[in-house]
Each structure stands twice: as structure tokens, then as C-alpha cells.
HTML snippet that shows the backbone in 3Dmol.js (N, CA, C, O; Angstrom):
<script src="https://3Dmol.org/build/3Dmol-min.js"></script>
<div id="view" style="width:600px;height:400px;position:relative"></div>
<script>
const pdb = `
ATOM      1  N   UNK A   1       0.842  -1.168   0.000  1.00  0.00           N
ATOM      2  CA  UNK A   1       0.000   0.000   0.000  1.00  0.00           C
ATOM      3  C   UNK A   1       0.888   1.233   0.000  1.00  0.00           C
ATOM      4  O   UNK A   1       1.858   1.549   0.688  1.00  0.00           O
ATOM      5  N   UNK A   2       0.170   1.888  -1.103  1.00  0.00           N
ATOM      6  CA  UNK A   2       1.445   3.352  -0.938  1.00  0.00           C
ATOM      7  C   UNK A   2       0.724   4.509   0.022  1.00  0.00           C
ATOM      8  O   UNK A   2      -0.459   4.746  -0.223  1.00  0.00           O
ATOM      9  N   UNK A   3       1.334   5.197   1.036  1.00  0.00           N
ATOM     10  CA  UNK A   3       1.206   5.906   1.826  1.00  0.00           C
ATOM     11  C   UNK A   3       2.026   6.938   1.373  1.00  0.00           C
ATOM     12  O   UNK A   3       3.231   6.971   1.124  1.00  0.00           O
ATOM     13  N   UNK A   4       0.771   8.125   1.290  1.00  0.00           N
ATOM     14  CA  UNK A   4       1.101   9.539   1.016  1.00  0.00           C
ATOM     15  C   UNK A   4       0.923  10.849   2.093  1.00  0.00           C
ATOM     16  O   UNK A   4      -0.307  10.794   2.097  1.00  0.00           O
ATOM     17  N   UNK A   5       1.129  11.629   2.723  1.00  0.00           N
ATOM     18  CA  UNK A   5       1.028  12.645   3.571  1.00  0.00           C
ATOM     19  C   UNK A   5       1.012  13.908   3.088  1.00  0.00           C
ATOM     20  O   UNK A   5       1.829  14.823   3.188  1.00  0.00           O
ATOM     21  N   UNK A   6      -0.604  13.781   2.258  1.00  0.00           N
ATOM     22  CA  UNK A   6      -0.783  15.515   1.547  1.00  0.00           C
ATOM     23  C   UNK A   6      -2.112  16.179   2.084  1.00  0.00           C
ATOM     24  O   UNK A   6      -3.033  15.513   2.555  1.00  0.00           O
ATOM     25  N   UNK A   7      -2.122  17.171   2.000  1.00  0.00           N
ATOM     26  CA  UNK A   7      -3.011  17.897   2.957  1.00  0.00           C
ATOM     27  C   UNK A   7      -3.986  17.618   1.788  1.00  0.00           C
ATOM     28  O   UNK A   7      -3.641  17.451   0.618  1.00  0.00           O
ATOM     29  N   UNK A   8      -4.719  17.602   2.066  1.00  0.00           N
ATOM     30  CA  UNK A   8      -6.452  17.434   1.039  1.00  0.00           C
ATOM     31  C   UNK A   8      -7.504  18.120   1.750  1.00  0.00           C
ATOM     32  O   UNK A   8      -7.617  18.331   2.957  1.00  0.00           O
ATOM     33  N   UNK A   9      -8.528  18.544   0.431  1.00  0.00           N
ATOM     34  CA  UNK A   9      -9.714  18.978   0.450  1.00  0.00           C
ATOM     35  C   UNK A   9     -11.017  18.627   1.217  1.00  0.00           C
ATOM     36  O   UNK A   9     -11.437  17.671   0.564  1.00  0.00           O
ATOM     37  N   UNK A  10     -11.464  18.736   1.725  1.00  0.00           N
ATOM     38  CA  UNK A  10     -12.729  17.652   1.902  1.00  0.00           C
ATOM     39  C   UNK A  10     -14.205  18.371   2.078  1.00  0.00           C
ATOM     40  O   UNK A  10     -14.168  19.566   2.373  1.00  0.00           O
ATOM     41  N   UNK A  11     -15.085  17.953   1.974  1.00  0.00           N
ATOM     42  CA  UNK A  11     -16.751  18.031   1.972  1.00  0.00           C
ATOM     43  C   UNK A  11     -17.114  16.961   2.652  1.00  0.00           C
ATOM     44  O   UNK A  11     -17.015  15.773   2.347  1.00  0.00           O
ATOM     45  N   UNK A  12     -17.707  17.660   3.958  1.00  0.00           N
ATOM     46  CA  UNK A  12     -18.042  16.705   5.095  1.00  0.00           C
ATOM     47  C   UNK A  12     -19.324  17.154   5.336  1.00  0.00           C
ATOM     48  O   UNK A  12     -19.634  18.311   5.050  1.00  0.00           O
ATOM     49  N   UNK A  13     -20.291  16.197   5.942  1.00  0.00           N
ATOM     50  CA  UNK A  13     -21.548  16.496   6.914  1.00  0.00           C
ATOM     51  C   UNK A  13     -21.519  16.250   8.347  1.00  0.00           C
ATOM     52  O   UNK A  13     -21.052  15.143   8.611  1.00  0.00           O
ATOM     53  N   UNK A  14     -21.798  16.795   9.139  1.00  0.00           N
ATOM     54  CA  UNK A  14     -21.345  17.167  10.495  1.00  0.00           C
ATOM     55  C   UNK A  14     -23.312  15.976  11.440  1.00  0.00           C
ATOM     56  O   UNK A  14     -24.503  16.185  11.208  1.00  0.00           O
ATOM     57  N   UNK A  15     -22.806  15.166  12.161  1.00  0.00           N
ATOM     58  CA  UNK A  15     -24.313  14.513  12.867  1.00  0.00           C
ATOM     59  C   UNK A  15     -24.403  15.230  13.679  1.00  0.00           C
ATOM     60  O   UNK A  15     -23.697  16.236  13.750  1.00  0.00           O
ATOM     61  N   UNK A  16     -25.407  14.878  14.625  1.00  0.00           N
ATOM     62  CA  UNK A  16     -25.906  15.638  15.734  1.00  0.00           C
ATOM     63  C   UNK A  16     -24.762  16.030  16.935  1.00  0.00           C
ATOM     64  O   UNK A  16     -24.698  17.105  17.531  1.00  0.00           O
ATOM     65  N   UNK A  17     -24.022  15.036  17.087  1.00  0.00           N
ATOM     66  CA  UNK A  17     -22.504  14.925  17.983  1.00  0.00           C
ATOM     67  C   UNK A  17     -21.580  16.021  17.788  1.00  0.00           C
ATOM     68  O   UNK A  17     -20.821  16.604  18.563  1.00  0.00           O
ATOM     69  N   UNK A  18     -21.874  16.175  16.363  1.00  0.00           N
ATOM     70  CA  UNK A  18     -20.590  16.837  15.683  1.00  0.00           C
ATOM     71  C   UNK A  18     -19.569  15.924  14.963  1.00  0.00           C
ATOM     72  O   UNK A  18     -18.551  16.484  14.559  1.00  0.00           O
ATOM     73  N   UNK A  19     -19.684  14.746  14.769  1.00  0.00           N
ATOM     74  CA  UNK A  19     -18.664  14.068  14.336  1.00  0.00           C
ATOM     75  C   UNK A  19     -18.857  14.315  12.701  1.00  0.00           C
ATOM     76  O   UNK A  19     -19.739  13.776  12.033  1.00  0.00           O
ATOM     77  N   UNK A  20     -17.979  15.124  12.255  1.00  0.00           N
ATOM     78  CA  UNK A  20     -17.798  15.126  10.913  1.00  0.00           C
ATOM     79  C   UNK A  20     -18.099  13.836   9.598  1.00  0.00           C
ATOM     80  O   UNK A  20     -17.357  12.859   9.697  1.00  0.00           O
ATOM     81  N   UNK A  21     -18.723  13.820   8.881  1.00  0.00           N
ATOM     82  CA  UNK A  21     -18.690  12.466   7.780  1.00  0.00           C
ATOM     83  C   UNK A  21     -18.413  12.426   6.477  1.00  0.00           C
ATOM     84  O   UNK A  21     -19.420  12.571   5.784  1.00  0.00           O
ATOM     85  N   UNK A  22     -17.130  12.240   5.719  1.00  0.00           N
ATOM     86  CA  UNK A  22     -16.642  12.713   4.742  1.00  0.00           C
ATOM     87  C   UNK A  22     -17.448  12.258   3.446  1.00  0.00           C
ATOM     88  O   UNK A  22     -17.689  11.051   3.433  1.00  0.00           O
ATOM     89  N   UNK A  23     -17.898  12.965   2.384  1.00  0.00           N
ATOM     90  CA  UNK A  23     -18.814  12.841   1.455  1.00  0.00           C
ATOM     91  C   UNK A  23     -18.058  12.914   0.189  1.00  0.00           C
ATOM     92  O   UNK A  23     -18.436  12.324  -0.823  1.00  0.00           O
ATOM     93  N   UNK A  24     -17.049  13.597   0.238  1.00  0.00           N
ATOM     94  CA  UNK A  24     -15.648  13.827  -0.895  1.00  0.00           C
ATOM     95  C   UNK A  24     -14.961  14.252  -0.950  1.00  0.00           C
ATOM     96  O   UNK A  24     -15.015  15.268  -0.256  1.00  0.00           O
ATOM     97  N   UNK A  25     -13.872  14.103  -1.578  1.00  0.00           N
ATOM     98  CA  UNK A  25     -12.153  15.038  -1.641  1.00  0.00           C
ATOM     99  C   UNK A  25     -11.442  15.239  -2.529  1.00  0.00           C
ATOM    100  O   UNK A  25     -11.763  14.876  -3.661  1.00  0.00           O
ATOM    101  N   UNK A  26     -10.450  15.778  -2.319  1.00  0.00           N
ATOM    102  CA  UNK A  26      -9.779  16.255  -3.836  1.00  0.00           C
ATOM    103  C   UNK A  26      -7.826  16.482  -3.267  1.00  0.00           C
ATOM    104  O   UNK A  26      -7.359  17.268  -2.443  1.00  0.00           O
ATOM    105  N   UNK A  27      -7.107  15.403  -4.149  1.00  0.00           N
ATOM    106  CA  UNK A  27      -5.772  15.048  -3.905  1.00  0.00           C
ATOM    107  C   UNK A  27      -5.354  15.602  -5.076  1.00  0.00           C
ATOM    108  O   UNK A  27      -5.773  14.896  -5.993  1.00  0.00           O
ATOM    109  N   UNK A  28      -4.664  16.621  -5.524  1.00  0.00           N
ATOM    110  CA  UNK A  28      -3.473  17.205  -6.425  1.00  0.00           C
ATOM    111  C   UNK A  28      -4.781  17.383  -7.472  1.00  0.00           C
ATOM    112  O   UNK A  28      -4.584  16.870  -8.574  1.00  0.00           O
ATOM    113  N   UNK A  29      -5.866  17.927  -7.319  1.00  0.00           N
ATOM    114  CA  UNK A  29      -7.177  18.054  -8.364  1.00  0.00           C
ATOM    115  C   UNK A  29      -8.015  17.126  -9.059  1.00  0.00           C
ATOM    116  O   UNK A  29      -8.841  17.414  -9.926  1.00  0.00           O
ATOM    117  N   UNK A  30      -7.740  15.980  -8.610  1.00  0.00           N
ATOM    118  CA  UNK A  30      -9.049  15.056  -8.678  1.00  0.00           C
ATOM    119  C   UNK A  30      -9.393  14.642  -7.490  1.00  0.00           C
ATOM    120  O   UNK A  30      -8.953  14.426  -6.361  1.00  0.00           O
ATOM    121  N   UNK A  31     -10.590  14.597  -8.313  1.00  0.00           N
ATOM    122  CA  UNK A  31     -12.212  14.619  -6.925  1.00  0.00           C
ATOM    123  C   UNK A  31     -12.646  13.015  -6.703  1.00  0.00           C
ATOM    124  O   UNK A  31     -13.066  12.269  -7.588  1.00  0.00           O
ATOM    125  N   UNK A  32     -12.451  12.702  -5.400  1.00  0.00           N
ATOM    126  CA  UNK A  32     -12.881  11.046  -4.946  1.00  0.00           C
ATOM    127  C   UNK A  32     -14.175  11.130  -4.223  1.00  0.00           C
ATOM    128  O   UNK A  32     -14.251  11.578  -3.078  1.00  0.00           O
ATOM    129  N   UNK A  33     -14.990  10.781  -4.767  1.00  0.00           N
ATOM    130  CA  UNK A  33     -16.524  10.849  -3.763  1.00  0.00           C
ATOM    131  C   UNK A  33     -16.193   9.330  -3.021  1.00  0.00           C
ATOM    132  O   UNK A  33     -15.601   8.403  -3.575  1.00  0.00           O
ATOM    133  N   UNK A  34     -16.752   9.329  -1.577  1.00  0.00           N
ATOM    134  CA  UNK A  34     -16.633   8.494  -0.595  1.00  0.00           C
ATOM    135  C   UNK A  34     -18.089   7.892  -0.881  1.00  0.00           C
ATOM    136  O   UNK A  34     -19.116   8.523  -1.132  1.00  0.00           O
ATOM    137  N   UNK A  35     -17.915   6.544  -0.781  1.00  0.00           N
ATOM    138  CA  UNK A  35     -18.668   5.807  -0.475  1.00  0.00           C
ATOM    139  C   UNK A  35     -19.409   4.643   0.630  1.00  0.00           C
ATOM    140  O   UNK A  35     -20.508   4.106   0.766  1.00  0.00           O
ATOM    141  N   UNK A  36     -17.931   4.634   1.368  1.00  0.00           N
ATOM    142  CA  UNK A  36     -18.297   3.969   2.595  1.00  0.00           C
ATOM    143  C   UNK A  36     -17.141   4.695   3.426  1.00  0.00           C
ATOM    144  O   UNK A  36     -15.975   4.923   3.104  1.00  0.00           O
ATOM    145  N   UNK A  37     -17.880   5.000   4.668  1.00  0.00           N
ATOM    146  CA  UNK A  37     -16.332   4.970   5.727  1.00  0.00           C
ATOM    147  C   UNK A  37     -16.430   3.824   6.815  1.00  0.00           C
ATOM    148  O   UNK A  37     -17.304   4.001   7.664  1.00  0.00           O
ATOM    149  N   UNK A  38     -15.742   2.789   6.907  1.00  0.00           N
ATOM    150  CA  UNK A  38     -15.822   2.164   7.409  1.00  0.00           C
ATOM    151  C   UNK A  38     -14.955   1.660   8.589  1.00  0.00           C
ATOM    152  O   UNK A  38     -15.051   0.479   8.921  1.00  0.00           O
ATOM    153  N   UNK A  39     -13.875   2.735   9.423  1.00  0.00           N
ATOM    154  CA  UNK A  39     -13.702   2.582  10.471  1.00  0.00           C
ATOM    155  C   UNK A  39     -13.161   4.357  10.844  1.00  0.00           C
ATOM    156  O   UNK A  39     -12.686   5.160  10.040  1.00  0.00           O
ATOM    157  N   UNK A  40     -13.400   4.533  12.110  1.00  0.00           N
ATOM    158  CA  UNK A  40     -13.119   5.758  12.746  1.00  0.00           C
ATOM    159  C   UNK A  40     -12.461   5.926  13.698  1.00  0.00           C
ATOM    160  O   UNK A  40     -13.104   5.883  14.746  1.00  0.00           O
ATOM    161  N   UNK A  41     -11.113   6.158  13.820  1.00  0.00           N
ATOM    162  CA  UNK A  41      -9.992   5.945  15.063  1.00  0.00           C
ATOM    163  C   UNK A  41      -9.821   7.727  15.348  1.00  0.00           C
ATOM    164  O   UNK A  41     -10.399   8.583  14.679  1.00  0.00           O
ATOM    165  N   UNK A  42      -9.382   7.852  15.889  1.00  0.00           N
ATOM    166  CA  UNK A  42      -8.730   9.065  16.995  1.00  0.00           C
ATOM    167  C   UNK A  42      -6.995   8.580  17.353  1.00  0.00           C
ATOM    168  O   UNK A  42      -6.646   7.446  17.680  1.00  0.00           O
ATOM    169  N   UNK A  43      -6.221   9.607  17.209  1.00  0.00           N
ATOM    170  CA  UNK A  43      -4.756   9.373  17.128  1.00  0.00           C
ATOM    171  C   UNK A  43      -4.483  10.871  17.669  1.00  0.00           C
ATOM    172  O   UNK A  43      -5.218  11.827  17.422  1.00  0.00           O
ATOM    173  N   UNK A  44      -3.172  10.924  18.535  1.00  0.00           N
ATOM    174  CA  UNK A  44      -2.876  11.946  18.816  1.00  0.00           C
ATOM    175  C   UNK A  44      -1.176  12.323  18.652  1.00  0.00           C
ATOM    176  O   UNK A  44      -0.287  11.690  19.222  1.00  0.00           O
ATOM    177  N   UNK A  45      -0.977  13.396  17.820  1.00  0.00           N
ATOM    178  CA  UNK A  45       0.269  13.518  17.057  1.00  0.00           C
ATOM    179  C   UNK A  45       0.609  14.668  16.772  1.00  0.00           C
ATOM    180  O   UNK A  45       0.313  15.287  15.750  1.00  0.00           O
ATOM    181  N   UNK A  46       1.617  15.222  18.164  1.00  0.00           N
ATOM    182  CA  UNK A  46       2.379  16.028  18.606  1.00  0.00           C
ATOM    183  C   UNK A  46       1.582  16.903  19.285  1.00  0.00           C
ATOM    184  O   UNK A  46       1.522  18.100  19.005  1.00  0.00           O
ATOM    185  N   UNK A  47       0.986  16.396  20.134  1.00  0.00           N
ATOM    186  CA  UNK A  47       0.095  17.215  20.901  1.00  0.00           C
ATOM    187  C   UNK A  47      -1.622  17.379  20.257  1.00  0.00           C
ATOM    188  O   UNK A  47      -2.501  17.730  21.044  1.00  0.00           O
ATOM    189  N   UNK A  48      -2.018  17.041  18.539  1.00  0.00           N
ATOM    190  CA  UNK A  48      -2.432  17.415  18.053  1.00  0.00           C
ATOM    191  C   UNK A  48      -3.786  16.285  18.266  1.00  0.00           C
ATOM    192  O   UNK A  48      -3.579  15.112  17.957  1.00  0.00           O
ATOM    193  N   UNK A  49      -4.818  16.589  18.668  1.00  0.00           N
ATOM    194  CA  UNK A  49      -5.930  15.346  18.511  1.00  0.00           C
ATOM    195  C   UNK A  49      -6.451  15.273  16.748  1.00  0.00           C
ATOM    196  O   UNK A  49      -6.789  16.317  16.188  1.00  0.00           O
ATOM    197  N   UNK A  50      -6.460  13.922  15.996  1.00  0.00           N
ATOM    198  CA  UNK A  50      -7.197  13.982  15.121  1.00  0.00           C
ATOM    199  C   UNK A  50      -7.726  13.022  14.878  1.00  0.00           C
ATOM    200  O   UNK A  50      -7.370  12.107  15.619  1.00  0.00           O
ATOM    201  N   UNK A  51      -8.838  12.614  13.771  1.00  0.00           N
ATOM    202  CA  UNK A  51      -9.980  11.520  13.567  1.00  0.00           C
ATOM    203  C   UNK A  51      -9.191  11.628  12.313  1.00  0.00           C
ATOM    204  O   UNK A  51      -8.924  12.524  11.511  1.00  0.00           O
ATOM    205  N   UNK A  52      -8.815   9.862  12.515  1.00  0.00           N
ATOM    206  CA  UNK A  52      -8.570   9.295  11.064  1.00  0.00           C
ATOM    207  C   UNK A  52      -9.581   8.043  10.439  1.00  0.00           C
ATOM    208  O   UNK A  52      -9.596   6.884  10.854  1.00  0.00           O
ATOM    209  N   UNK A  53     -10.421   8.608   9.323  1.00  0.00           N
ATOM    210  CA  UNK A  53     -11.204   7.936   8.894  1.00  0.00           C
ATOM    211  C   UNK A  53     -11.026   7.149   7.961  1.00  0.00           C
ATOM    212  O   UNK A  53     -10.365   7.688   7.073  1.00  0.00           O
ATOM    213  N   UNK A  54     -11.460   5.537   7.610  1.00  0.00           N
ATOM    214  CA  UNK A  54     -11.207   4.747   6.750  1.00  0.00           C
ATOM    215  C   UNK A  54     -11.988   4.675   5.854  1.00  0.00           C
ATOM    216  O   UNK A  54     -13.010   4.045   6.125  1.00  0.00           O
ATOM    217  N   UNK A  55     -11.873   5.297   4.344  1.00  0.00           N
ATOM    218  CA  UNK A  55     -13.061   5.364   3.564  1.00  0.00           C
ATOM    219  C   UNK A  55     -12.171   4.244   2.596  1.00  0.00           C
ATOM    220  O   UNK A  55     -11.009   3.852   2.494  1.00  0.00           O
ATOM    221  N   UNK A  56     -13.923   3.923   1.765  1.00  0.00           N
ATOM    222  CA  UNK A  56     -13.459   3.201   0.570  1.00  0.00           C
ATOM    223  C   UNK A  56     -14.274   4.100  -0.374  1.00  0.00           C
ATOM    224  O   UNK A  56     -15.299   4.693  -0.039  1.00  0.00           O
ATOM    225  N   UNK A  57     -13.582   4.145  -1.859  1.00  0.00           N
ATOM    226  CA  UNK A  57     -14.211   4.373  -3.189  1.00  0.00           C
ATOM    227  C   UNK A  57     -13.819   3.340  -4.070  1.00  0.00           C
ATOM    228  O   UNK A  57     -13.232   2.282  -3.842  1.00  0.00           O
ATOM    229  N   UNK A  58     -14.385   3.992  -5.456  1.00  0.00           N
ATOM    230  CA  UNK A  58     -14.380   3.204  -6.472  1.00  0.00           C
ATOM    231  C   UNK A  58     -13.130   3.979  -7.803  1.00  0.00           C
ATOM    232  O   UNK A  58     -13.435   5.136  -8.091  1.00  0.00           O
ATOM    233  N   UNK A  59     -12.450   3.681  -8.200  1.00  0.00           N
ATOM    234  CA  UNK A  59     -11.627   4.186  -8.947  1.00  0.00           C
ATOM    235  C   UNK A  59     -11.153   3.080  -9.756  1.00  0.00           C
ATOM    236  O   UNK A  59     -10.564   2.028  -9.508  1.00  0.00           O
ATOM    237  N   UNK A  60     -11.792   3.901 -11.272  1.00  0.00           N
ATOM    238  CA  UNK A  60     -11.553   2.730 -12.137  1.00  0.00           C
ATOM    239  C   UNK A  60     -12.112   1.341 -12.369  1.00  0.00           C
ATOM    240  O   UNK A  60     -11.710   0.449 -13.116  1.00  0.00           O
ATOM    241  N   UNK A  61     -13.228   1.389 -11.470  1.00  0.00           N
ATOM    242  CA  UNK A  61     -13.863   0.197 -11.936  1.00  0.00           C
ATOM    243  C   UNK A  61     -13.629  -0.892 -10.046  1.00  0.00           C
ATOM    244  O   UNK A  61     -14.447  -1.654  -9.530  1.00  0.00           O
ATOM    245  N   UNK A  62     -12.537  -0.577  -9.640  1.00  0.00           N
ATOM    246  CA  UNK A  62     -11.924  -1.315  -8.451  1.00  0.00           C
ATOM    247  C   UNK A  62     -12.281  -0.594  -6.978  1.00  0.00           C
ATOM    248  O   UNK A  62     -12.086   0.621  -6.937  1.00  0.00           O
ATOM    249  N   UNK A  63     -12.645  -1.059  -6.112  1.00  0.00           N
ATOM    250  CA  UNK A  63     -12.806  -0.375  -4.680  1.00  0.00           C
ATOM    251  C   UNK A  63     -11.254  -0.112  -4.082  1.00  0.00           C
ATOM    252  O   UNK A  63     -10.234  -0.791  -3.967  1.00  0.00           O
ATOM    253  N   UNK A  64     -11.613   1.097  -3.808  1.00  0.00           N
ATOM    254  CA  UNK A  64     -10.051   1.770  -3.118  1.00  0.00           C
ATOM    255  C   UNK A  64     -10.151   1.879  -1.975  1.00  0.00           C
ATOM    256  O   UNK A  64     -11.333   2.130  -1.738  1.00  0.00           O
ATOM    257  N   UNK A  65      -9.455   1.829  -0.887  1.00  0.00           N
ATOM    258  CA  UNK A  65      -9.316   2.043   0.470  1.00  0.00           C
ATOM    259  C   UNK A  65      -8.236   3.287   0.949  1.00  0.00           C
ATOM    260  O   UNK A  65      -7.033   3.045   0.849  1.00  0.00           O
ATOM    261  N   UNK A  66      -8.648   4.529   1.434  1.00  0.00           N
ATOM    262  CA  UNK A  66      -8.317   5.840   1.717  1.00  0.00           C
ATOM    263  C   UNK A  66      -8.591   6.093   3.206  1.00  0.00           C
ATOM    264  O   UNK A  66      -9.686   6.051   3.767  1.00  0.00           O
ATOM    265  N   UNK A  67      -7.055   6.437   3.888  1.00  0.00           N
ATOM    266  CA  UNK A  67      -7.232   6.907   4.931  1.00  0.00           C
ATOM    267  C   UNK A  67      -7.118   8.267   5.212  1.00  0.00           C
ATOM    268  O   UNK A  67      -6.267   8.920   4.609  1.00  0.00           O
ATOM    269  N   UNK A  68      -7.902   8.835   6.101  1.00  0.00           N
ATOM    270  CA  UNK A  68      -7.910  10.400   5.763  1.00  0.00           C
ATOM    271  C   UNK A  68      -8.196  10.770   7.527  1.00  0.00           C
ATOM    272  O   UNK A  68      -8.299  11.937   7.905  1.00  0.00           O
TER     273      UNK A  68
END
`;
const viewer = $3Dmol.createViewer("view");
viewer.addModel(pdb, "pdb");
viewer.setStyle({}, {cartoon: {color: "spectrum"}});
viewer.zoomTo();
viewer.render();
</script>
């Protein structure tokens, strides 16, 4: 799996909690609409709290797996 560390775009919907839910994004100008997120961790890195979400799409015909 290739692992990249680029800041990206995103379009999220926010639930009643507040927990953000990513709907789509955009890496170096193409746009990935999310289709499933299917796991939601919390990591904390350099003091910094963040939610790393496990989405899958479709690209090309094949399901992709994107952590964000």
C-alpha cells in the first residue's frame, strides 16, 4: 500500500454529535466521492488530537481504500 502525507480537500456532513462524515475530496485536483467509511480511530500527534477515517471508493472500476 502506498502511503502519502498531503493535505487534502474535503466536503463533510457534520451529525448531531458533531462528528464530521466525509462525502468527498480532492488530492493534487481530482475529486474522490466516498462511499463507505468504514472505520473511525482518533490518534494523537504532537500534541495534536485527530480523527482518522477509513473510507473506501471506487476508482476505475476497483474499490479503493483511503485513509484520511
Amino acid at each position: 500500500m502506498k502511503v502519502l502525507m498531503k493535505p487534502i480537500e474535503k466536503i463533510a456532513w457534520f451529525d448531531l454529535e458533531g462528528v464530521p462524515r466525509p462525502v468527498r475530496f480532492r488530492i493534487d485536483g481530482e475529486v474522490y466521492m466516498v462511499h463507505q467509511v468504514s472505520n473511525i480511530s482518533e490518534e494523537k500527534l504532537v500534541g495534536n488530537r485527530m480523527k482518522i477515517f477509513r473510507c473506501q471508493s471506487e476508482i476505475g472500476g476497483q474499490p479503493t481504500i483511503f485513509f484520511k
